[in-house]
C-alpha positions as CSV (number, residue, x, y, z in Angstrom):
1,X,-40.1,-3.4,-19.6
2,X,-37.2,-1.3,-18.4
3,X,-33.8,-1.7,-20.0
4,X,-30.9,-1.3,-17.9
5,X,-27.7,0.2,-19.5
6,X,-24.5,-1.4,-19.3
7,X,-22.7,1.1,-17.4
8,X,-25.5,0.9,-14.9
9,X,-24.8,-2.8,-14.1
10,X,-21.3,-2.5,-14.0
11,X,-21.9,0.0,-11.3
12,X,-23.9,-1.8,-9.5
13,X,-21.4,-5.0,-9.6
14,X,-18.8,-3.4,-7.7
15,X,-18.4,-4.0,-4.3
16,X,-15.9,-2.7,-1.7
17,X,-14.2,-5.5,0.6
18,X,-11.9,-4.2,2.9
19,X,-12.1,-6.7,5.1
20,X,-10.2,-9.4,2.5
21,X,-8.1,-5.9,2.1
22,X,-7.1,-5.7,5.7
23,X,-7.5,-10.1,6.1
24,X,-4.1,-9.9,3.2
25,X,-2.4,-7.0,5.0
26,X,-2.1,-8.8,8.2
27,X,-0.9,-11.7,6.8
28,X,1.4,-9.8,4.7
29,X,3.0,-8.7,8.5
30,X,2.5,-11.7,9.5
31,X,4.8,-13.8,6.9
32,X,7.2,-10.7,6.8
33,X,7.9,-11.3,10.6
34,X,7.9,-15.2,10.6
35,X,10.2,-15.4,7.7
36,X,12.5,-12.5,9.0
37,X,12.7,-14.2,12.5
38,X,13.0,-17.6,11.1
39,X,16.2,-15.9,9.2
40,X,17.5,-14.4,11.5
41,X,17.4,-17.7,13.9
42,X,18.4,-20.3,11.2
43,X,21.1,-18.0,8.9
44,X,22.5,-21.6,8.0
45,X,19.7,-23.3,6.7
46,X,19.7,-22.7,2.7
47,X,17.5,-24.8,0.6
48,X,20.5,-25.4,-2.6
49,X,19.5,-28.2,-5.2
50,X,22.5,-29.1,-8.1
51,X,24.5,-26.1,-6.7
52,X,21.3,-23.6,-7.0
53,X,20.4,-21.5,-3.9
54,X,16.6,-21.3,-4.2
55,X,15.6,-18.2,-2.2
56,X,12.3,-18.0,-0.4
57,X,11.0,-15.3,-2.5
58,X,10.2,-18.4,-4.7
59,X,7.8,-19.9,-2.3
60,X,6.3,-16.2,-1.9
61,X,5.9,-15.8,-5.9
62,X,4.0,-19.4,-6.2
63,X,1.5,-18.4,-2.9
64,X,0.7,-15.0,-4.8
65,X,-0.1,-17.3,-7.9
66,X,-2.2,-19.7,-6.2
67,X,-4.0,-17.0,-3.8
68,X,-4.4,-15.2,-7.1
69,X,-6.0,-17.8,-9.2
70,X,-8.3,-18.9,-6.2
71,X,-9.3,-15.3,-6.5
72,X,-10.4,-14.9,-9.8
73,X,-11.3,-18.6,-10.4
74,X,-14.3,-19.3,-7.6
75,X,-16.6,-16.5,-6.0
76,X,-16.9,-17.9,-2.4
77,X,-16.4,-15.8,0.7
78,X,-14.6,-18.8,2.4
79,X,-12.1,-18.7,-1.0
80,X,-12.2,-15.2,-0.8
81,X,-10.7,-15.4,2.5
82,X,-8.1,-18.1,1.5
83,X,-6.8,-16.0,-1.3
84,X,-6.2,-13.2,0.5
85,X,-4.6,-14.9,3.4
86,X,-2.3,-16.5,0.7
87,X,-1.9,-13.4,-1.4
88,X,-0.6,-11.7,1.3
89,X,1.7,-14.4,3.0
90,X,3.6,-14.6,-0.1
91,X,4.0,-10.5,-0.5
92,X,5.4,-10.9,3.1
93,X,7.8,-13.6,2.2
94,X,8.9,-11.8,-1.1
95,X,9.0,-8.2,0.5
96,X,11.1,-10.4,2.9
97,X,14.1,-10.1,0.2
98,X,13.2,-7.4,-0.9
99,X,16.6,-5.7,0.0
100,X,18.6,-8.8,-1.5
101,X,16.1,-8.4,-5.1
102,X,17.0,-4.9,-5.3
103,X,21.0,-4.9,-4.7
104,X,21.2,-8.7,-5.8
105,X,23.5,-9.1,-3.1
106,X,22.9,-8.1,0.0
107,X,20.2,-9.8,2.4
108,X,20.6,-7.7,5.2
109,X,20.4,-4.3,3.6
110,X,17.9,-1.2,5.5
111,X,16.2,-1.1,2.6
112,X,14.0,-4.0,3.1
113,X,12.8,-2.4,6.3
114,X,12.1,0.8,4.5
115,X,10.5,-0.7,1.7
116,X,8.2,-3.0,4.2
117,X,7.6,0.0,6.1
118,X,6.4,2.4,3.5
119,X,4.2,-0.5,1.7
120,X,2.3,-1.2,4.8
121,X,1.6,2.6,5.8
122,X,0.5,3.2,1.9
123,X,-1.6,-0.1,2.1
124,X,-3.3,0.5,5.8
125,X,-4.0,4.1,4.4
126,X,-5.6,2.9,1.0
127,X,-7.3,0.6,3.2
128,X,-8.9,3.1,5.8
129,X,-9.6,5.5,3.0
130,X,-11.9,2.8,1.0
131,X,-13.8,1.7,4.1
132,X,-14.6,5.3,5.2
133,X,-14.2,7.3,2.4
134,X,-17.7,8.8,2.9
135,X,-16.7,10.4,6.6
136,X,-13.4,11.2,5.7
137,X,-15.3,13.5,3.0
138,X,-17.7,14.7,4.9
139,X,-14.9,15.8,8.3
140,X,-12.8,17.4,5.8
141,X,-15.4,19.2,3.1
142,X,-15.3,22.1,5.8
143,X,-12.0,22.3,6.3
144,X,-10.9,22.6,3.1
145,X,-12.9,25.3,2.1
146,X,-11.7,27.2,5.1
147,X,-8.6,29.5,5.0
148,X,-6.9,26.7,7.8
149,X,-6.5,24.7,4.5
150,X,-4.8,27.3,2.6
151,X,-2.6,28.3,5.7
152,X,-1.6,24.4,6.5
153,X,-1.0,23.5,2.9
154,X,1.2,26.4,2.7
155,X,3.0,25.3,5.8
156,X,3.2,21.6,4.7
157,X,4.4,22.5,1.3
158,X,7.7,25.0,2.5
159,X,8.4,22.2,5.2
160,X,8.8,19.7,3.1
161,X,10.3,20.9,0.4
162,X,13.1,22.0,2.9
163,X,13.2,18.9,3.4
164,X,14.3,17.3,0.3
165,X,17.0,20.1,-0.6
166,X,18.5,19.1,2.6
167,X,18.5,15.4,2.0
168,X,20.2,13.0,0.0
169,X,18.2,10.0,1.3
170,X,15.7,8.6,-1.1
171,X,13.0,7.3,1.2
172,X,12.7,10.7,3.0
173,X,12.8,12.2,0.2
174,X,10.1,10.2,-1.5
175,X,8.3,10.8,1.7
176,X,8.5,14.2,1.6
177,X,7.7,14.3,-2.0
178,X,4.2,12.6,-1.5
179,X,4.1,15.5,1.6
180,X,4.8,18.4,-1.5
181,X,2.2,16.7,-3.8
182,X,-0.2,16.6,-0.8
183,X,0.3,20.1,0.2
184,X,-0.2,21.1,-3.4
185,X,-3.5,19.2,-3.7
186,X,-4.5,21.0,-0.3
187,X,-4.1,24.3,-1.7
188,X,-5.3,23.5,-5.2
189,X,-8.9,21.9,-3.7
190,X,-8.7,25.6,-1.4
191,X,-8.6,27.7,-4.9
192,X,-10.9,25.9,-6.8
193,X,-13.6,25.8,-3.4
194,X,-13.0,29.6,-3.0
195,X,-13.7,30.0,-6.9
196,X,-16.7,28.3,-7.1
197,X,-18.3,30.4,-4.3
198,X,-17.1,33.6,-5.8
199,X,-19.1,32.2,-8.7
């Protein structure tokens, strides 16, 4: 009788899903863009109970609890699909007020846009990369042990940190930090490549 050993089984029970990942993203967009347009329609309509303005980044906070538990309560594909539908509507009503949760004040601030704007582009990116991680490796394995690597991390590096000594705006230059810490893995990956085939 063969015994199977408990880091085997864990393995072997975990599955990728990026459809649910994608399914929550949309509705994410979704619920950002109905709640801003519904805001930006109806600026009068406040919900205020005993003189207490309940903001709708409440309503976003309970749909992230309920998607949540469905998720990690019942293994269904049809729950599944709820709970990412409703995990993702509420990030989309929360990331709504995102701007008024960071400067506690003011609804109407840029910074909601940049914050939506960076989340999804970091999300569809994680999202891509787990569904097709394997030919992502195997288009780039050549390329970075090829001295275009070395040359365009180079480039990519000096560009961008250009960048942030000339700006004093934090989402470029946490953009262009993540560029730097690319461009430094780029050339990294190059040396350690061009090592082992020395070797």
């Amino acid at each position: 009788m063969r015994v199977r050993s408990p880091k085997m089984s864990a393995e072997e029970k975990v599955e990728r899903r990026p459809n649910l990942s994608m399914l929550a993203l949309v509705s994410f967009i979704v619920s950002f863009l109905f709640a801003r347009t519904f805001t930006i329609l109806n600026p009068d309509v406040v919900l205020v109970s005993s003189g207490i303005h309940i903001h709708h980044f409440w309503y976003g906070l309970a749909l992230l609890a309920v998607g949540g538990w469905l998720g990690i309560s019942f293994k269904s594909e049809r729950i599944d699909r709820l709970s990412a539908i409703l995990f993702g509507a509420g990030g989309g009503i929360i990331g709504d007020e995102a701007g008024l949760l960071l400067t506690l004040e003011d609804y109407w601030t840029e910074l909601t846009y940049t914050f939506i704007i960076v989340l999804v582009t970091v999300a569809s990116m994680l999202i891509l990369l787990n569904k097709y991680s394997r030919a992502i490796r195997n288009e780039f394995t050549p390329f970075i042990s090829s001295n275009s690597s070395l040359y365009f991390g180079v480039f990519l590096a000096a560009v961008s940190t250009a960048l942030i000594i000339q700006t004093k705006n934090v989402a470029i230059m946490v953009a262009t930090g993540v560029l730097t810490a690319t461009a430094f893995v780029i050339i990294l990956t190059y040396f350690i490549q061009w090592f082992r085939r020395r070797q």
